[in-house]
C-alpha positions as YAML, in Angstrom:
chain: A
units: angstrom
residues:
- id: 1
  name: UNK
  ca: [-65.23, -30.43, 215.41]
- id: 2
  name: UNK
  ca: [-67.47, -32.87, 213.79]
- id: 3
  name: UNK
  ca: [-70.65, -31.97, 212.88]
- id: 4
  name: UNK
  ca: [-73.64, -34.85, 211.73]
- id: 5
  name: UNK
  ca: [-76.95, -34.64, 210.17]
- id: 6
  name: UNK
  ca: [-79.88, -35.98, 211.25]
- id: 7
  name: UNK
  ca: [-80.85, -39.17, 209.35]
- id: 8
  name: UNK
  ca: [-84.32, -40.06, 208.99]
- id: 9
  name: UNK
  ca: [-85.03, -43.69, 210.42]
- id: 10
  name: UNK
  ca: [-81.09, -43.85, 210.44]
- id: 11
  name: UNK
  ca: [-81.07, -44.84, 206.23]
- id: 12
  name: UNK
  ca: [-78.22, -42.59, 206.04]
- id: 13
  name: UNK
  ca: [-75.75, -43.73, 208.75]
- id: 14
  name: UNK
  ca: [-74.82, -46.62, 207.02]
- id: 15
  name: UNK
  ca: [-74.14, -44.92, 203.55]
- id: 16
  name: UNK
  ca: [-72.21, -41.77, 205.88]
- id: 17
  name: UNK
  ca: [-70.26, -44.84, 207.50]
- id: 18
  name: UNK
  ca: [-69.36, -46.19, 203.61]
- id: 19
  name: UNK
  ca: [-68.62, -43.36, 202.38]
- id: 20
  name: UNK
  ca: [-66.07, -42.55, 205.17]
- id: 21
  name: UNK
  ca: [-64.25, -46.02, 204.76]
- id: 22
  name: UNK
  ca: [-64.12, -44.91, 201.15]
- id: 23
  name: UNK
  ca: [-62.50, -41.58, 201.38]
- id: 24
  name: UNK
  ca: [-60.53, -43.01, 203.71]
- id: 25
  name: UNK
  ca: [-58.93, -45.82, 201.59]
- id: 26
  name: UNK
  ca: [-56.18, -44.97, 199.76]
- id: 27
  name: UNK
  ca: [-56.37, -43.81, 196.26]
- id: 28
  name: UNK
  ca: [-55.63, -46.38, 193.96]
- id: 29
  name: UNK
  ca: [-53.61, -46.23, 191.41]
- id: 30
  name: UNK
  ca: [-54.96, -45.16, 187.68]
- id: 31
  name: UNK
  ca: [-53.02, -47.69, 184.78]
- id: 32
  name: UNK
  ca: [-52.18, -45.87, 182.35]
- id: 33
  name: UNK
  ca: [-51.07, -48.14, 179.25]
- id: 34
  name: UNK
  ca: [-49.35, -46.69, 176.52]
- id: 35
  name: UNK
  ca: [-50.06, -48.39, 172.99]
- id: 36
  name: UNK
  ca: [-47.32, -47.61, 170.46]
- id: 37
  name: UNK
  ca: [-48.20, -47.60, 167.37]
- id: 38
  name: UNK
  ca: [-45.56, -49.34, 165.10]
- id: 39
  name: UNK
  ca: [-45.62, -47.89, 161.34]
- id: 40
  name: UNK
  ca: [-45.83, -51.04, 158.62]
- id: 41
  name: UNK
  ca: [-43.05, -51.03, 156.96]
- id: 42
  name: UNK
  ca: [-43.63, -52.03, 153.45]
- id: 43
  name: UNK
  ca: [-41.79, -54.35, 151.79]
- id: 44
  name: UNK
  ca: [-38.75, -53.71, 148.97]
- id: 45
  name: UNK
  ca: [-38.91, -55.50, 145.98]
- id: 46
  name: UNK
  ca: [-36.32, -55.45, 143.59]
- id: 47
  name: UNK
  ca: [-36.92, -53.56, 140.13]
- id: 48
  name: UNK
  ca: [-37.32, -55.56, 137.56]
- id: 49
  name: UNK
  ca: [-34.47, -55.95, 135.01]
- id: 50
  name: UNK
  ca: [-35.19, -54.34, 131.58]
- id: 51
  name: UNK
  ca: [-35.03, -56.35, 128.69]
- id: 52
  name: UNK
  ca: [-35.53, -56.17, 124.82]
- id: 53
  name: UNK
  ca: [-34.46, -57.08, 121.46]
- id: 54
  name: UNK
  ca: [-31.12, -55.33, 119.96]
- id: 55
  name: UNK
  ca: [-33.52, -53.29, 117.96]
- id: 56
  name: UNK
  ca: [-35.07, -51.42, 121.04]
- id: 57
  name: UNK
  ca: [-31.62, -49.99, 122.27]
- id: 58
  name: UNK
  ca: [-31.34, -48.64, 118.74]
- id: 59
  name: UNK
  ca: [-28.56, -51.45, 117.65]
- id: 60
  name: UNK
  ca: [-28.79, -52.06, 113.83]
- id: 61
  name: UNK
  ca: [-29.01, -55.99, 113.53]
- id: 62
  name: UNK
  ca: [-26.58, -56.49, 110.74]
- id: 63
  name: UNK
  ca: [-28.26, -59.53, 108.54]
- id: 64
  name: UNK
  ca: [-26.36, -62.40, 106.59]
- id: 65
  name: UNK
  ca: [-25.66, -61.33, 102.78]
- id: 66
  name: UNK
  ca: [-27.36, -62.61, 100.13]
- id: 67
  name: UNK
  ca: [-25.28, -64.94, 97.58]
- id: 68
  name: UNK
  ca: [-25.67, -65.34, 94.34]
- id: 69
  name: UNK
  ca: [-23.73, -68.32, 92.16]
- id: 70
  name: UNK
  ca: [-22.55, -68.18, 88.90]
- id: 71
  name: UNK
  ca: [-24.35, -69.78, 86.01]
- id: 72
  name: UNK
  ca: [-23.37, -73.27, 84.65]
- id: 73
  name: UNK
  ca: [-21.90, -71.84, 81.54]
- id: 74
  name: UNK
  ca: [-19.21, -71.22, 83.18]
- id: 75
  name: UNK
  ca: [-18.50, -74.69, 84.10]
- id: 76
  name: UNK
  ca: [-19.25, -76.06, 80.59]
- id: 77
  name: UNK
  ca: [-17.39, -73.53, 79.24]
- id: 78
  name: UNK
  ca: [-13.66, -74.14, 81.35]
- id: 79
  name: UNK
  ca: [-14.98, -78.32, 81.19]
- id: 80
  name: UNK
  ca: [-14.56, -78.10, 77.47]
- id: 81
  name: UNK
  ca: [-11.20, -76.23, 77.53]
- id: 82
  name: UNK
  ca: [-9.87, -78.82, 79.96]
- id: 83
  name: UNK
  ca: [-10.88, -81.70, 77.58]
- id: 84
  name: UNK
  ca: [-9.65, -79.93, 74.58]
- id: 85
  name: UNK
  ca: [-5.96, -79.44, 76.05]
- id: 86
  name: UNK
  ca: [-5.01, -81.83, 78.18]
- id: 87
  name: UNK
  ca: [-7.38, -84.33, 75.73]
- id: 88
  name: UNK
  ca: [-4.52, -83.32, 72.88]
- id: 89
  name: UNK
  ca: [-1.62, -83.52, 75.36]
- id: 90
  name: UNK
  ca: [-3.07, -87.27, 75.98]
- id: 91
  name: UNK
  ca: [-2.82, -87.95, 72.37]
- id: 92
  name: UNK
  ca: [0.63, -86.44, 71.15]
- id: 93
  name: UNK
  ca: [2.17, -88.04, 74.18]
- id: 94
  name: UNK
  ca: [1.21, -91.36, 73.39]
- id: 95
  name: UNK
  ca: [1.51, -91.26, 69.57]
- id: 96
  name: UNK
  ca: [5.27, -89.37, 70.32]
- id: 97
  name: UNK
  ca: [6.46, -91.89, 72.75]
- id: 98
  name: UNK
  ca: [4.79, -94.55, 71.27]
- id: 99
  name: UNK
  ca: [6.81, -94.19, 67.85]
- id: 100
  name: UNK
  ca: [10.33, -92.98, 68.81]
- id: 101
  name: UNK
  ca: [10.23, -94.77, 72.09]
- id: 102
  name: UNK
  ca: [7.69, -98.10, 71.99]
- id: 103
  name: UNK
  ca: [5.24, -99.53, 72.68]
- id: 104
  name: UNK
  ca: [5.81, -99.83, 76.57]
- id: 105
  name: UNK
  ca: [6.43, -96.00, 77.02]
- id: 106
  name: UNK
  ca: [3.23, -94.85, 75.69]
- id: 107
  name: UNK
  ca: [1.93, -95.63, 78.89]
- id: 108
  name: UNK
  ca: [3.09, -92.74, 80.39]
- id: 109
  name: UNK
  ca: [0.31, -91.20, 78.36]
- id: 110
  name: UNK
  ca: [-2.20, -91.99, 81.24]
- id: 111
  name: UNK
  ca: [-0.59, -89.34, 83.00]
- id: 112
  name: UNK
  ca: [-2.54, -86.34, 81.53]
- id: 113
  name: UNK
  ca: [-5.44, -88.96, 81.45]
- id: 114
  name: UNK
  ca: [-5.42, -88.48, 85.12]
- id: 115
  name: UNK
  ca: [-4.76, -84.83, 85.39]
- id: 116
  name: UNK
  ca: [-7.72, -84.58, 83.32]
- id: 117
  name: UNK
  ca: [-10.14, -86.41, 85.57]
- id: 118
  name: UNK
  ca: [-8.71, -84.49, 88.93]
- id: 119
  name: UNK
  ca: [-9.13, -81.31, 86.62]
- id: 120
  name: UNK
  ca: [-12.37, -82.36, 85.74]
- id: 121
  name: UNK
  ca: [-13.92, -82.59, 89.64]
- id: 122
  name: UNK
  ca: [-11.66, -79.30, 90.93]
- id: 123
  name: UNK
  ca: [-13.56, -77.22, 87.89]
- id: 124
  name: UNK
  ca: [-16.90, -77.98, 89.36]
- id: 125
  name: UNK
  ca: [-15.67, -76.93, 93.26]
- id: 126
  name: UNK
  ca: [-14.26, -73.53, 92.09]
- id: 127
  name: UNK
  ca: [-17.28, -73.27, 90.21]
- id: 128
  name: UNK
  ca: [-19.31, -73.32, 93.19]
- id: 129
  name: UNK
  ca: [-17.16, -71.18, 95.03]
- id: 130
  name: UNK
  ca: [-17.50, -68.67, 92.88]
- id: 131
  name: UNK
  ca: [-20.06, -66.16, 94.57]
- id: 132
  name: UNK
  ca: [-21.21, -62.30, 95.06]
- id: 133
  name: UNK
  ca: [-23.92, -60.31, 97.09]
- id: 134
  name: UNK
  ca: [-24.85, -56.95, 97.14]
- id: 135
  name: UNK
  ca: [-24.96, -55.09, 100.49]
- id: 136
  name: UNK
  ca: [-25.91, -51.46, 101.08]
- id: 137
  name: UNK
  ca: [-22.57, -50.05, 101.27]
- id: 138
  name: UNK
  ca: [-20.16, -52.67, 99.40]
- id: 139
  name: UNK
  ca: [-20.00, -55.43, 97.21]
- id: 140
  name: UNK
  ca: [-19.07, -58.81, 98.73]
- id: 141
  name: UNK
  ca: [-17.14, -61.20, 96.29]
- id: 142
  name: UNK
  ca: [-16.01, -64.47, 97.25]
- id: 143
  name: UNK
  ca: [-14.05, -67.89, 95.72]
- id: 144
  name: UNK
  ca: [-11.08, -70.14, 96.10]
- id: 145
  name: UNK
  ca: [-11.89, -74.19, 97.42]
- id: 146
  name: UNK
  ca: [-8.30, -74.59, 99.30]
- id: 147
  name: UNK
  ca: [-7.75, -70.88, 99.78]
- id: 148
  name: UNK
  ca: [-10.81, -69.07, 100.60]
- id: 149
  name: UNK
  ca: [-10.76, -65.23, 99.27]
- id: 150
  name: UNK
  ca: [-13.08, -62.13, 100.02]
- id: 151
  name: UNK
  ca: [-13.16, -59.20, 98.45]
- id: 152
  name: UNK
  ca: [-15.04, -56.28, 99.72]
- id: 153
  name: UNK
  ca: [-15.76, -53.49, 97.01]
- id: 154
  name: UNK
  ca: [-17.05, -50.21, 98.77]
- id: 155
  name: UNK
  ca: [-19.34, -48.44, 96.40]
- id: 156
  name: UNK
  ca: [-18.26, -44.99, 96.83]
- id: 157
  name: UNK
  ca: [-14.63, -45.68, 95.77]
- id: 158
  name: UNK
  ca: [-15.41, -47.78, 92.56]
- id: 159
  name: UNK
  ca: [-13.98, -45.62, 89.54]
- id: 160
  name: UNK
  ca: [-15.20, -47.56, 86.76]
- id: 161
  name: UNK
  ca: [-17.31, -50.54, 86.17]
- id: 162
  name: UNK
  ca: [-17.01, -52.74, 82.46]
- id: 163
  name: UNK
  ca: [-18.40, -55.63, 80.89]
- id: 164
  name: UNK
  ca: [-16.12, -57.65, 78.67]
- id: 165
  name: UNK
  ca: [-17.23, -60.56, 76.29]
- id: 166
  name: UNK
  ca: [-14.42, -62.49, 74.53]
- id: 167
  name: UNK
  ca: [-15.18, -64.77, 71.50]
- id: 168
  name: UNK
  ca: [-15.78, -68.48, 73.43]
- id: 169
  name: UNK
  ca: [-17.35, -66.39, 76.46]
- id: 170
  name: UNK
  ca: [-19.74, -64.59, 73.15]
- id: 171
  name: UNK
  ca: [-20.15, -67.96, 72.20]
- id: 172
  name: UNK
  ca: [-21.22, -69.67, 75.79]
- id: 173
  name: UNK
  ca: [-23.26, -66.62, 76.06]
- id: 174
  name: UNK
  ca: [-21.42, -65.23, 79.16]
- id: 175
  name: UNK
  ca: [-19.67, -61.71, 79.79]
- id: 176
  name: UNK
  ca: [-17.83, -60.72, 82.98]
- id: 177
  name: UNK
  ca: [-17.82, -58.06, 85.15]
- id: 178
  name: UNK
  ca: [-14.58, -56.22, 85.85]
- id: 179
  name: UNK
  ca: [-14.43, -53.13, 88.82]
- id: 180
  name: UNK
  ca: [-11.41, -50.81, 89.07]
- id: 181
  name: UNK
  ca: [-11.35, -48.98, 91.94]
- id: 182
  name: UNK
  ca: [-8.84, -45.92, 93.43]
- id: 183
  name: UNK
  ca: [-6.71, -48.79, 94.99]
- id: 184
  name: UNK
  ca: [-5.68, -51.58, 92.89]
- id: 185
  name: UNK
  ca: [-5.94, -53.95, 95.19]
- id: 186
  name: UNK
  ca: [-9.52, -53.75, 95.58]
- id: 187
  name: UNK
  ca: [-10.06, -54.35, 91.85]
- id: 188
  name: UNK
  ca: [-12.33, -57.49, 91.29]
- id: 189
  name: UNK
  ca: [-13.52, -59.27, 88.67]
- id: 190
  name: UNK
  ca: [-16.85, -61.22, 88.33]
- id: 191
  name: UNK
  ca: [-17.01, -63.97, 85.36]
- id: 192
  name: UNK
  ca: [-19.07, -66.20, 83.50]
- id: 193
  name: UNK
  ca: [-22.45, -63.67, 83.91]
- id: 194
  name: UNK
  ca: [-25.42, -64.16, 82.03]
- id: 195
  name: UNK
  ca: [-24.90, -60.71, 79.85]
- id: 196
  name: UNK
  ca: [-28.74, -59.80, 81.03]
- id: 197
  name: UNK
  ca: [-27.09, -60.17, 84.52]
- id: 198
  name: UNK
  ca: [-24.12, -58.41, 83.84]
- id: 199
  name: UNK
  ca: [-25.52, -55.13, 82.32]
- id: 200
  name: UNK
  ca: [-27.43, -54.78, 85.46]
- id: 201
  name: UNK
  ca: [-24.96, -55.47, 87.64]
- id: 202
  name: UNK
  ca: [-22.82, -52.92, 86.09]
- id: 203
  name: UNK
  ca: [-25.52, -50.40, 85.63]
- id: 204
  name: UNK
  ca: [-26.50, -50.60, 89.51]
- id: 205
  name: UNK
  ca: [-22.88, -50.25, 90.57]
- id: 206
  name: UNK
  ca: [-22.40, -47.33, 88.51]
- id: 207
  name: UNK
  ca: [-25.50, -45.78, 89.86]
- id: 208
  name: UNK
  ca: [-24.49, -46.55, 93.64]
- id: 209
  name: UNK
  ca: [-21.38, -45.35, 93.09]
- id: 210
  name: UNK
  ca: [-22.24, -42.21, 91.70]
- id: 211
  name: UNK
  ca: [-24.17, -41.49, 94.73]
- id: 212
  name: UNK
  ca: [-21.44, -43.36, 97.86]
- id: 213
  name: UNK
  ca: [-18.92, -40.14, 95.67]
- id: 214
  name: UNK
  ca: [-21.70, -37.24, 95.46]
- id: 215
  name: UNK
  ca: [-22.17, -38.09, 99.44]
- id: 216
  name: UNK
  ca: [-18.50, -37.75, 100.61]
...
C-alpha cells in the first residue's frame, strides 16, 4: 500500500522521486581512520664522567722534601786536612827516597801529589751530597757520590738528640748533630752545622719527638 501526498504545482514530486533514489542507494561506507599516537622517545645520553684533582677524593698529595746543604766550612775544613797529610806524605817521601835511594826514585813522590788532587775534587762532591730535610713525621738524611745513602729518622722513636763540637770543628765554627734512636741502625749523624743551626735543629727534634712518644 502506497500512499502519496498531494504536491502543490508538482514542486514536490521531484524532491519525493530524489529522495527515494537516495534511500534506496546503498549505505556507504563510514572511514574510520585510526591515528596512533607514537610516544617520543627521548634520547639517552651518557653521564658524564666525574673528574677532579687527587685532593677532591680526599688523597693527601704527598709534596717533594725540602733540602738543605751543608755549609762550606765543612769543605774548607776536610780541604785543609787533605793538604796537611797527604801534603807531608809528599814531602817525607821524596826527601826519604831521595837520600837513601837517589835522585831518580824521588819521583815516586808524585804519587801522593796525585792522590791529593783526586782527593781534592771527591771532597767537594761528598760535600754536596751531603743533605737533610725535615718532613712532618721523619727526618730525611741523605749523602754518598758513588753510593747513594738515605736515612729516614722517625721522630717518635728518636731517644736522644746531641750536639758535639771538637777543637778544629770549634775552630771552623761548625758542630754536628748526632741522633740515637731505639734501633741502632737508624742512628744518624749530621756534620759540619753552623752551631746557630745546630741548636735548633736539635731543639726542634727534641720537641717533635717528645710529642711522636706522648702520642703512641
Amino acid at each position: 500500500m502506497s500512499l502519496s501526498t498531494p504536491c502543490v504545482d508538482g514542486c514536490c514530486g521531484p524532491m519525493f522521486s530524489t529522495m527515494s533514489v537516495l534511500s534506496a542507494a546503498p549505505p556507504m561506507p563510514t572511514m574510520v581512520s585510526v591515528v596512533g599516537v607514537m610516544d617520543p622517545v627521548s634520547p639517552t645520553y651518557a653521564e658524564p664522567m666525574e673528574t677532579g684533582s687527587p685532593d677532591d677524593t680526599g688523597t693527601a698529595v704527598e709534596h717533594a722534601p725540602v733540602w738543605t746543604g751543608l755549609p762550606p766550612g765543612l769543605l774548607r775544613l776536610r780541604r785543609l786536612l787533605l793538604v796537611v797529610w797527604l801534603g807531608l806524605l809528599v814531602l817525607a817521601t821524596g826527601v826519604l827516597l831521595g837520600l837513601f835511594a837517589g835522585p831518580a826514585w824521588a819521583v815516586f813522590a808524585l804519587l801522593p801529589l796525585a792522590l791529593l788532587v783526586w782527593g781534592w775534587v771527591m771532597l767537594e762532591r761528598n760535600w754536596r751530597s751531603w743533605r737533610y730535610a725535615e718532613r712532618a713525621d721523619d727526618l730525611l738524611i741523605s749523602r754518598g757520590v758513588l753510593w747513594r745513602e738515605e736515612t729516614v729518622v722517625p721522630y717518635g722513636r728518636m731517644q736522644l738528640v746531641e750536639v758535639t763540637s771538637g777543637p778544629v770543628e770549634r775552630h771552623f765554627g761548625l758542630a754536628s748533630v748526632q741522633l740515637h734512636t731505639a734501633a741502632a741502625a737508624t742512628d744518624a749523624t749530621i756534620p759540619g752545622l753552623v752551631p746557630a743551626e745546630a741548636e735548633r735543629l736539635r731543639d726542634r727534634l727534641t720537641e717533635l719527638g717528645e710529642a711522636r712518644s706522648a702520642g703512641l
